[in-house]
Every structure is written in C-alpha cells, then in structure tokens.
C-alpha positions in Angstrom: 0.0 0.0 0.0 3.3 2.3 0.5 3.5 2.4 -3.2 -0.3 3.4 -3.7 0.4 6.7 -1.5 3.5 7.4 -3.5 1.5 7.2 -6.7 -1.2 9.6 -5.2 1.6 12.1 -3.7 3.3 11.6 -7.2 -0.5 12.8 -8.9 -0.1 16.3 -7.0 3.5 17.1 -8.4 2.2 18.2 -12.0 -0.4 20.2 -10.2 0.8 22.1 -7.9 3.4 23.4 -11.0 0.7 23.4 -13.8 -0.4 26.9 -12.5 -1.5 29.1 -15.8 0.8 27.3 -18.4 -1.7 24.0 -18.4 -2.4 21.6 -21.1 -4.8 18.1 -21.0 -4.1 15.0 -23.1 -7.0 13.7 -24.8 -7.2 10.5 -23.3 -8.6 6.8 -25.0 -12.1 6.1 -23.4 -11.9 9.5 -21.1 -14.9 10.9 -20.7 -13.7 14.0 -23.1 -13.9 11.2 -25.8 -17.0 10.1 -24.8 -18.2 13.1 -25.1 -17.2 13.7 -28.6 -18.6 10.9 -29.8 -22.5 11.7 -28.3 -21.5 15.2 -30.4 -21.2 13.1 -33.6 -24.5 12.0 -33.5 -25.7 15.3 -33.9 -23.2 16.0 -36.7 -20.2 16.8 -35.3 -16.8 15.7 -37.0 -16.1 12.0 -37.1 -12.5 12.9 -38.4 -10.1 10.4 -36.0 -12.6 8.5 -34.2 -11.5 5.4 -35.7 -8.0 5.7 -35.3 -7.1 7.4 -31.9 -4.2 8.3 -30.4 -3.7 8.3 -26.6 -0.7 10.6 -27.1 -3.1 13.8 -28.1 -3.5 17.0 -26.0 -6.3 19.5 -26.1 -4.3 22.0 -28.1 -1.6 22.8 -30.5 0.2 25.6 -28.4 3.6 26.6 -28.2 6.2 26.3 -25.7 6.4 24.4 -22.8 3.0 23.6 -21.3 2.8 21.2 -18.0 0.2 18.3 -18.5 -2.4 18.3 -15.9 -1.7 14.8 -14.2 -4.9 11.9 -14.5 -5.9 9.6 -11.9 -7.4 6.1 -12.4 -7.9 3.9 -9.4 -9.6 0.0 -9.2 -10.6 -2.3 -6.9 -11.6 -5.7 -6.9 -12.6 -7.4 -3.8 -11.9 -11.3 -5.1 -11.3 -11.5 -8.5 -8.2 -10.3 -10.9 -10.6 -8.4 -13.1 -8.7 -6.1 -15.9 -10.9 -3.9 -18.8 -9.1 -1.7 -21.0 -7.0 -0.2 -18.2 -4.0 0.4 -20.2 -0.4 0.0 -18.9 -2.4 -0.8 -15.0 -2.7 -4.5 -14.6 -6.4 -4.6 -12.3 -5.2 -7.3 -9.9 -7.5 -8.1 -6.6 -7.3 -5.6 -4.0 -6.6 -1.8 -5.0 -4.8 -0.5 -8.3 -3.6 2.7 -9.4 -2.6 5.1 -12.5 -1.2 8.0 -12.4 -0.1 10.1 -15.6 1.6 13.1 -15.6 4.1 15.5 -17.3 4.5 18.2 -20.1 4.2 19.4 -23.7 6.6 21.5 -25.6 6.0 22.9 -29.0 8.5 24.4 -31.7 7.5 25.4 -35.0 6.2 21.9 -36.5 8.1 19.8 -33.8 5.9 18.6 -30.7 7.6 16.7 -27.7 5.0 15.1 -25.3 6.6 13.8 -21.8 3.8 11.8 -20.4 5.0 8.8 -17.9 2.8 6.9 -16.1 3.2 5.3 -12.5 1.3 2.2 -11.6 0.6 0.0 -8.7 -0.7 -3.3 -7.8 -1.3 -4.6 -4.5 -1.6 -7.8 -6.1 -3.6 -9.5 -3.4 -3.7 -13.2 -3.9 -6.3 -15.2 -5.8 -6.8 -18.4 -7.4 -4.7 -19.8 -10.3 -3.4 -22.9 -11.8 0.1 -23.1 -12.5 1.2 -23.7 -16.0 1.8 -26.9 -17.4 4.1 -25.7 -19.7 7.9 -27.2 -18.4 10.0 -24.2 -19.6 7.4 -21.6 -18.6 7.0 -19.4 -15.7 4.5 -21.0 -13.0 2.2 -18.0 -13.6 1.5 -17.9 -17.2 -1.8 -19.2 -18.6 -2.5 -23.4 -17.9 -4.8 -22.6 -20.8 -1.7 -21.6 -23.6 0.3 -24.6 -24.9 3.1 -24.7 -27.1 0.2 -25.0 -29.9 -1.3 -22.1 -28.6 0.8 -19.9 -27.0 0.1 -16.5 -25.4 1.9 -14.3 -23.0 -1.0 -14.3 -20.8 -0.5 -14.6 -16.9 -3.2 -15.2 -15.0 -1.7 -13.2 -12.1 1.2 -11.4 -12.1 3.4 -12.6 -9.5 2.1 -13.4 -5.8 3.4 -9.6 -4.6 2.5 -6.2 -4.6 5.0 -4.4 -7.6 4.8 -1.4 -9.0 5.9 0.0 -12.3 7.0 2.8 -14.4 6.3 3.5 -17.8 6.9 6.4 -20.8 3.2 6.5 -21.2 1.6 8.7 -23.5 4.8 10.2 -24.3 6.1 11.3 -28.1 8.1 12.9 -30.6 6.7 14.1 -33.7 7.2 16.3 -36.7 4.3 17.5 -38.7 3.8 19.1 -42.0 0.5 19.7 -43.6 -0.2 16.1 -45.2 2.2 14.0 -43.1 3.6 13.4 -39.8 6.6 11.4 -38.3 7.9 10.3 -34.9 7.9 8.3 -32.4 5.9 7.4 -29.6 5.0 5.2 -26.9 1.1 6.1 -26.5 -1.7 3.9 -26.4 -3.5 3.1 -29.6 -7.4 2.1 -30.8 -7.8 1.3 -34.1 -11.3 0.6 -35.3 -14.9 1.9 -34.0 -15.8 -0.6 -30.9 -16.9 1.0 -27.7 -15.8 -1.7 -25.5 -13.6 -4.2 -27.6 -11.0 -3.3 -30.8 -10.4 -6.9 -31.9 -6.6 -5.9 -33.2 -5.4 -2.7 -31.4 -6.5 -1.4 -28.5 -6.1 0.0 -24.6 -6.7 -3.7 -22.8 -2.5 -3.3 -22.8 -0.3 -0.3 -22.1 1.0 1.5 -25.5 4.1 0.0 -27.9 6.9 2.2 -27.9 7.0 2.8 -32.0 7.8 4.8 -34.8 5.2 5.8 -37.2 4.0 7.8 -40.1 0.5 8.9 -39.9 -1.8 11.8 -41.8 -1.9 15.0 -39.3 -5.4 15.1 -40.6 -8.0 14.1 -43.0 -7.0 14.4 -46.9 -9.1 15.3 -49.1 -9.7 13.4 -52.1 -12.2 12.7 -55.3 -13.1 9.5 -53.3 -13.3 11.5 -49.6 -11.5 12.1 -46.5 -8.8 9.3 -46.1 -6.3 8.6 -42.9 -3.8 6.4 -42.3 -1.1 5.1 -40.2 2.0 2.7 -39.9 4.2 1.9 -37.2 7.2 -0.3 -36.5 7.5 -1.3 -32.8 8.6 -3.6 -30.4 6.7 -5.7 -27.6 7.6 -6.7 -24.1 7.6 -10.0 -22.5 6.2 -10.1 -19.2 8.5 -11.4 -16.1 5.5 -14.4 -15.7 5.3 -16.1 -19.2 8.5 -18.5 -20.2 12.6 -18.6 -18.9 14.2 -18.6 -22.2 15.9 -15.5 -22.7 16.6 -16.1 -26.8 13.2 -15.4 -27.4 12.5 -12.1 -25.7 12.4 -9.8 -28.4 9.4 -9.0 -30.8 8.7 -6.8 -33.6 5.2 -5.6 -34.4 4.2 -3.5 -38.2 1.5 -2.0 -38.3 -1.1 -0.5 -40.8 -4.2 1.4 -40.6 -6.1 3.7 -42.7 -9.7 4.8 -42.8 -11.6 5.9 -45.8 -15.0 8.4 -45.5 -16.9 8.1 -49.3 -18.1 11.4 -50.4 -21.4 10.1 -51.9 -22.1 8.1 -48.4 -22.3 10.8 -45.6 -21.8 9.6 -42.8 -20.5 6.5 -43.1 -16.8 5.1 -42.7 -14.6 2.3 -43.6 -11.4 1.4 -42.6 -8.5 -1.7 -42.7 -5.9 -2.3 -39.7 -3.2 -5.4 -39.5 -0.3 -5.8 -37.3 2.4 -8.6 -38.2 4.5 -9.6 -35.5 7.9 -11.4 -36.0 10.8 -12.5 -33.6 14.1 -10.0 -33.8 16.7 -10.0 -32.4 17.2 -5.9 -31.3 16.4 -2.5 -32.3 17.7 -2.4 -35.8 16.1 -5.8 -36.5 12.8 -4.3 -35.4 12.7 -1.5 -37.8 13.7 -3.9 -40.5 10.1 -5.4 -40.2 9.0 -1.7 -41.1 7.0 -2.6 -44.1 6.0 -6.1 -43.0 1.8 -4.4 -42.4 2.0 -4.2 -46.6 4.4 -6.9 -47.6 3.1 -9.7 -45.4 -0.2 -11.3 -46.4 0.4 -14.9 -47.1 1.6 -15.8 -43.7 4.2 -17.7 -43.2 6.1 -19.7 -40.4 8.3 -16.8 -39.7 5.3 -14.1 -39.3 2.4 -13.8 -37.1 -0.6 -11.8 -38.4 -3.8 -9.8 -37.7 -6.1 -8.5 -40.3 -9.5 -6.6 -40.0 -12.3 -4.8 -41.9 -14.1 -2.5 -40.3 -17.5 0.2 -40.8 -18.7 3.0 -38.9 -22.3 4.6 -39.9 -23.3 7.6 -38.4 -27.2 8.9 -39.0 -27.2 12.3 -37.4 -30.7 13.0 -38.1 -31.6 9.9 -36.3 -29.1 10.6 -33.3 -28.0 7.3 -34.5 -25.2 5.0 -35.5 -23.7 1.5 -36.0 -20.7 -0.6 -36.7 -18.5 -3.6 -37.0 -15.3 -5.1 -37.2 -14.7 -8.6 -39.1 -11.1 -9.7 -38.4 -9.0 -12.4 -39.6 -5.6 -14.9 -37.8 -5.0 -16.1 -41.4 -6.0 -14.2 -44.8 -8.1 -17.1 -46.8 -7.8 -18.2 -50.5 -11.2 -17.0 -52.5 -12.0 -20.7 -52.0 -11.9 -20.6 -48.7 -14.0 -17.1 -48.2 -17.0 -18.7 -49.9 -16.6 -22.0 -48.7 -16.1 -21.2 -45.6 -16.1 -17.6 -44.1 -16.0 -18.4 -40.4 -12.8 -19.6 -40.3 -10.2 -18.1 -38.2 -12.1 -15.3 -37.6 -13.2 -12.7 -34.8 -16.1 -10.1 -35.3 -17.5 -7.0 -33.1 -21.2 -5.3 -33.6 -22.6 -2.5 -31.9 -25.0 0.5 -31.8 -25.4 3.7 -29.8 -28.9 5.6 -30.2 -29.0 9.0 -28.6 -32.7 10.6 -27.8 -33.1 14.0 -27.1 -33.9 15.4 -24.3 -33.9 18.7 -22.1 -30.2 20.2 -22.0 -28.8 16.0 -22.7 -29.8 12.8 -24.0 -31.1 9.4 -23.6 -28.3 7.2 -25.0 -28.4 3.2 -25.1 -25.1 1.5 -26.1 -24.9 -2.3 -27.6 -21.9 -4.3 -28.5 -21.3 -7.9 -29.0 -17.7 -9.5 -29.8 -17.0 -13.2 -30.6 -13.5 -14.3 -30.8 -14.1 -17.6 -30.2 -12.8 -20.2 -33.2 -14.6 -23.1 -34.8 -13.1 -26.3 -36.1 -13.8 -25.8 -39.9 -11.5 -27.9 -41.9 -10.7 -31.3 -40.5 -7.1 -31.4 -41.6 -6.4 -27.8 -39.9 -7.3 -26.6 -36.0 -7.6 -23.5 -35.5 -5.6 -21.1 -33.4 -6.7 -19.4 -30.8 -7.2 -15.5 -31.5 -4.5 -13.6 -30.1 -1.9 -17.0 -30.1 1.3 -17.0 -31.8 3.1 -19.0 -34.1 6.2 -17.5 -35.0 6.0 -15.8 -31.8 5.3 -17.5 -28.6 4.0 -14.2 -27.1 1.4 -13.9 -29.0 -0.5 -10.6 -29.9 0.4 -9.6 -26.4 2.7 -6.5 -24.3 3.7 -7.2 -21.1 1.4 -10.2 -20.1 -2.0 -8.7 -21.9 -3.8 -8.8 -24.8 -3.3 -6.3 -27.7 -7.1 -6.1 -28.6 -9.9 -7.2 -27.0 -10.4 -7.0 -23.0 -12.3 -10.2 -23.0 -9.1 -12.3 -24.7 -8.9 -15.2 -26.5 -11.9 -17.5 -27.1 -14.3 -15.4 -25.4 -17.6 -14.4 -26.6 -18.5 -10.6 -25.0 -22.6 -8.8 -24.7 -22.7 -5.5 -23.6 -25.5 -3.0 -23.3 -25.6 0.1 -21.2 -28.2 3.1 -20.8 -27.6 6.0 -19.7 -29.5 9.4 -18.8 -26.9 12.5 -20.2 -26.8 16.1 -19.1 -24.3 19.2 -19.9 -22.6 18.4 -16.8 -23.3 14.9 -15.4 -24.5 12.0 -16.4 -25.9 8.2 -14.6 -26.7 5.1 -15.8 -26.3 1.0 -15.8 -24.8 -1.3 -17.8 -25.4 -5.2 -18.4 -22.9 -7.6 -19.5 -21.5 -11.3 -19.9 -18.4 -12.4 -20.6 -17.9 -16.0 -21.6 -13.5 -16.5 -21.2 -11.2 -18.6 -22.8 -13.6 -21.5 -24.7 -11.5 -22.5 -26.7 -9.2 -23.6 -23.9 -12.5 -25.2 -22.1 -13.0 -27.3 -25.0 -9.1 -29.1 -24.6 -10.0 -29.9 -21.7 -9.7 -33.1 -20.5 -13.5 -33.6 -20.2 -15.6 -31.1 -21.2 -18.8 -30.6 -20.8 -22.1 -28.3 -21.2 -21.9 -27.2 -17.6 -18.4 -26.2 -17.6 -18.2 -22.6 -19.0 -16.4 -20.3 -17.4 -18.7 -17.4 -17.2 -18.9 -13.7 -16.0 -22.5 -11.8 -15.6 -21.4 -8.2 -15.3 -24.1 -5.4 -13.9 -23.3 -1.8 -12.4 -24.0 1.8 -12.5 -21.7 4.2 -13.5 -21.9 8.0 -13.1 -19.7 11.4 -14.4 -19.9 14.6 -13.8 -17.6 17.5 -15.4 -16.8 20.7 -13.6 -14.8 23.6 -15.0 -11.3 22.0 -15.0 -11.8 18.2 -14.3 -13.8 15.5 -14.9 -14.7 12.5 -13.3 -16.2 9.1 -13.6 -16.6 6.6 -11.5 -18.3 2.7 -12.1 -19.7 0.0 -9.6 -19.9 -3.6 -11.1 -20.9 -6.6 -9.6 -19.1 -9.7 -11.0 -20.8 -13.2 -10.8 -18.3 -15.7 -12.2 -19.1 -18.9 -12.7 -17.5 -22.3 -13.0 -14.0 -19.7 -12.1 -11.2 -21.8 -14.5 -13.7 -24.3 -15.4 -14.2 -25.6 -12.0 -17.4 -26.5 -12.8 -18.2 -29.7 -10.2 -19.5 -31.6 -13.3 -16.5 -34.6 -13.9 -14.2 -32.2 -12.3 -11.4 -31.5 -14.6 -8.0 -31.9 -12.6 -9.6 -33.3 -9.6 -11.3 -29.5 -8.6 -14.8 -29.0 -7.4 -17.1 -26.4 -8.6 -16.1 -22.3 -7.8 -18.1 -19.9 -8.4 -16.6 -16.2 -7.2 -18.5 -13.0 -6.7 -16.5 -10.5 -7.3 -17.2 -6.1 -7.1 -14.9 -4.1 -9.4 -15.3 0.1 -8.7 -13.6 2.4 -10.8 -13.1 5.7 -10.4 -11.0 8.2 -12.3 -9.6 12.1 -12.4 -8.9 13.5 -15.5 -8.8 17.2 -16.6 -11.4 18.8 -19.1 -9.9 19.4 -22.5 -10.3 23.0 -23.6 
C-alpha cells in the first residue's frame, strides 16, 4: 500500500506546478472522448474516431506547457478483473494510475513527456500453474506450445509497482504527413468496449510511425492512415528462455469516408508480429503491415475490416469489425467464411432530451474459433506461431479485454446532461472457450462465465472531470471448476467479485 500513496503524492507534483501554463491530453475512453462521440450523433466531425491516439493533447500551443496529471484507481474485492486499463494490470485488492508531465512545442516539432506510475497490490487469488515445463509458474494453464500466449493469469504473488513512458512522443508534422515516435496507447477501429486488433486492454508499444496529421481530401473522400514499427515486451510471468524475448510488431491502418455516403466510414488495420533480435532488426520489419499477407512460419498476423455509420438526423449509428488470424484463399471465403475469424457489432442511439440525451449502447464481440477444416485446428485468437508471445505487451492482450476464445454482450443506458450523467450497464463475458473445449472432459456445464451489472456516473466541472463505475461480478464455474466430472480433480467455484472504478482527469479545452 506504501507504493499506492506514493502514486497519489506523485499525482499532486504536476499540479501544484501546472499553474497558468496547463495543457490536458485527450485520453482513450476519457470521458472528453465520450463526449465527442455523443457530439457526432448530432453532426459533429467524425474525423479520427476510428483511429485514436492516446498521445493527443487539447491544443496545439507553443512552448512548454505542463500536462495536468490523470488519476485512475480500481478495486476488486476477489477476483483479478482487468478492462481496458492500459499500462495498469487490475489485480484483486486496489490498483492505481497516475499520468503526468509536459508538452513542448516548436515550429512543426511537438515533444509530449507523459510517464505513467502504476501500482498493484496484487492480493492473492486463485490460479493454476502452468503446465508448460519451460514456462514461468504464472503464465496461462490454458496456452500450450500449440497455442501460445503471454497471458499470466496473475502477475506474481506480490505487490510491484511499475514505471512507464506512457503517453509520451516525438513528432514532426507538415500539412499532409507526420513522423515520430511514440510510446502512446492506440485504438484502431470503431468498438466502444472491444477493438479486436489494437487497443487499450495493454499499455501503449513504444513505436515509430508515419500517420496523416489530418483528413486528406480526395475525389473518393476524406482518407487517414497510419504505420508503425515497434517492439513488444515480454512479461516477467510467461517463459525462462531468454533467446526469445524480443518482438517486432508492423502495423497498418487507414480509414476511408466516401463522399457520396455521408456519414459512413470504412477502414483496414493489420499488425504482423515477428521474432528479432534488437532495435535495428525491429525497424527492419518496417513494411511487413504491406508486404506480409500470405503468412508464413516466420510471421504472425492480424487483419481486419471495419464500418462505422453515423445517422445524425436519427441521433444514430452503428458498426463492425470482421477480423481475420489467417488471410483465406477465394475458396476458402465462400466456402467457408467463419474460419479463423473474430467479429464485433454494436449500436449507440441518442434521444433527445432537455439540456442532454437518452443514450443506449450495444456491442457484441466473438473471438471464439470453430473447427472448420478437419485437416487444420484452429488457433486461438490472439496466439502466436512464429512468436510465442502472441499478440500480447507485457502479459495482456493487444485487442480485446475479454481475450482469446471469449464471446462478450454489452449494453448500457444512460441518462446524459451538460454536466453529469448516470446510468447502468449489463454484460456477460464467456472466457477462454476455446481452452474449455481441450479440456480433459468437457462438458455443457463447464463454461467459465462472467454476468457483469453496475451503474456508473460522471460529472464534469470547470477544470476536471470525473467518472466513476460499480460492477458486480458473478463468475461462474472460475477456471472451469465447474463440479461436473471435475477437470483436474477440482470442485465447482463460483466467485462473486465487485470491481469500482473511479477516475480524475482534466477537461480538455
């Protein structure tokens, strides 16, 4: 607990020297964002929403501006429960972020200093150790060298604390192009709750990148785009071969609004991961995002397709994301389009009101795989090949909160004002099937399940904003302990677990 009140003393330090010269980043699923998007459906600019970019601040000034610091604290009374929450690692008991710095701007150079501090108290929970003989005893008992996947399901039976570079970058920008590098979280694609290749469920990849300062115009419409070149982390708790640390990740995203459809947008993203051996191995595999699309056993890939429809008139919109482990022959797309696949669709419908809105939010995600050609299993999503790690940085999942094999509903209403807002929210989470069905005896009752409800409330004064969430967890058959033939000799567990969040972050300008 030492470390949590160092992280909160640490908070106050940006503060107390922000005074006049203050600046706010723009934070991935703040409630600034949130914000923004309700404003779409009522015709504001969709320009970035589908690529965004945890490194943004709230304006483009000059000379050196301190970043007003953010707060984000969890706790979860039984269970290791983590949901987006970036770089912080939600273990049971209490968790904290705090991010912090300063901005400097010259001419068309920007350099954001944006760290952030976490800590875990780490309390102990349930886990089975791996059965992997050259793994760590923490990582997953549900990866195999078939499947693997840095994916601890605890890290580490102690309290730790970390530091990170955050939301920090370097960038130069002309009109139609930008370059730097960077270390900030990314969220490519339109989900609310899950982006099924890139999103905030890990902390950011330190990366170099090339990306379109804003919309260009063109006879088609308003394209952006991205690519980076970066390198992933192993975490401490997956394997004890050091030869094998080191990753490469390309990536490529761009996003493409058709003039004679208003409001609708398209986009692409893929990420190709590859062993390497050091830095200028890494930026070697610069390209791989447009060179790989075959496979290979030396490459690991990701690949999605993804819409965003906005109705303004209607206060309404909707979406998807189809992705793809392995890009299919045109045989194999009409034969049989399920294979290796992952998909997310969702729909936000705002209703006027006095001075706010009536909004209802629904996603559903399935990255769970079927067996569809005899001679070929599948992989599980997120699982590497030509990378043990997987699509993983530091011990969680690139994309999706829920992981791999999981199945994820989620529907929330919520009663909006100018400065507050209060509503629920109703989810279940099915975890890991495709593990579940390796099991030694499987069986209908064996699911490992999670029914998610809460309320969650926000309320924005003149500098700062809050947020804050209470959710019950009811987790059933906890690691397929489901007292039905009792795989590995374990009885049935079913956990109730409460998660609340609350977070500090100040109101962009």
């Amino acid at each position: 607990m030492h470390s949590l009140r160092h992280a909160l003393l640490l908070a106050l330090v940006p503060a107390t020297l922000a005074a006049q010269s203050a600046s706010a980043l723009r934070s991935i699923r703040s409630l600034a964002e949130d914000r923004d998007r309700l404003a779409q459906l009522t015709g504001a600019s969709t320009a970035g929403a589908m690529l965004r970019d945890g490194t943004r601040i709230d304006s483009a000034a000059t000379a050196l501006h301190w970043l007003r610091p953010e707060l984000h604290l969890v706790w979860n009374s039984a269970l290791a429960t983590s949901l987006n929450d970036g770089a912080l690692w939600s273990g049971r008991g209490a968790s904290i972020l705090v991010r912090g710095g300063a901005t400097f701007g010259w001419h068309n150079v920007r350099l954001t200093v944006a760290p952030e501090l976490t800590a875990s108290q780490n309390a102990p929970v349930e886990v089975i150790a791996s059965r992997v003989l050259t793994w760590s005893r923490w990582a997953s008992p549900w990866r195999t060298a078939a499947v693997p996947a840095d994916l601890p399901l605890r890290f580490g039976d102690a309290p730790f604390t970390t530091l990170h570079t955050g939301q920090s970058a370097l960038s130069a920008q002309w009109d139609k192009v930008a370059v730097g590098i960077s270390s900030g979280n990314l969220w490519w694609g339109p989900g609310l709750r899950n982006a099924l290749v890139l999103g905030n469920q890990a902390g950011g990849i330190p990366h170099a990148f090339i990306r379109t300062p804003r919309p260009l115009h063109s006879r088609l419409g308003d394209f952006e785009g991205r690519l980076i070149v970066g390198a992933l982390t192993e975490s401490i708790y997956f394997d004890t071969i050091a030869g094998n640390d080191q990753r490469s990740v390309s990536g490529l995203a761009f996003t493409l609004a058709p003039k004679p459809l208003p409001g609708l947008t398209v986009g692409l993203a893929r990420l190709v991961i590859a062993p390497a051996g050091g830095a200028g191995e890494t930026l070697a595999h610069f390209a791989d995002a447009m060179t790989t699309w075959n496979g290979g056993n030396d490459r690991d890939q990701l690949s999605s397709l993804f819409f965003r429809w906005v109705a303004p008139e209607s206060g309404f919109e909707f979406w998807g994301e189809w992705a793809k482990s392995r890009l299919p022959t045109l045989r194999e797309l009409l034969t049989a389009p399920n294979a290796d696949q992952a998909w997310t669709l969702g729909g936000q419908w705002a209703l006027p009101r006095s001075d706010g809105a009536l909004r209802l939010q629904l996603e559903f995600s399935d990255l769970a795989q079927s067996l569809v050609f005899a001679s070929r299993m599948p992989r599980d999503y997120y699982s590497g090949h030509a990378a043990v790690q997987g699509f993983t940085q530091r011990g969680q999942p690139l994309g999706a909160a829920s992981g791999p094999g999981s199945t994820d509903g989620w529907i929330a209403l919520d009663r909006i004002r100018s400065k507050w807002s209060v509503g629920g929210f109703f989810a279940r989470t099915r975890w890991e099937n495709d593990a579940f069905y390796r099991e030694r005896f499987p069986n209908p009752f064996g699911h490992d399940v999670s029914i998610f409800t809460g309320a969650r409330a926000s309320r924005r004064f003149a500098q700062w904003d809050t947020q804050g969430a209470l959710l019950f967890e009811r987790r059933d058959n906890y690691l397929f302990e489901s007292g039905y033939l009792q795989p590995f000799s374990r009885g049935q567990r079913n956990v109730s677990n409460l998660r609340l969040e609350f977070s500090v972050a100040p109101r962009p300008r």
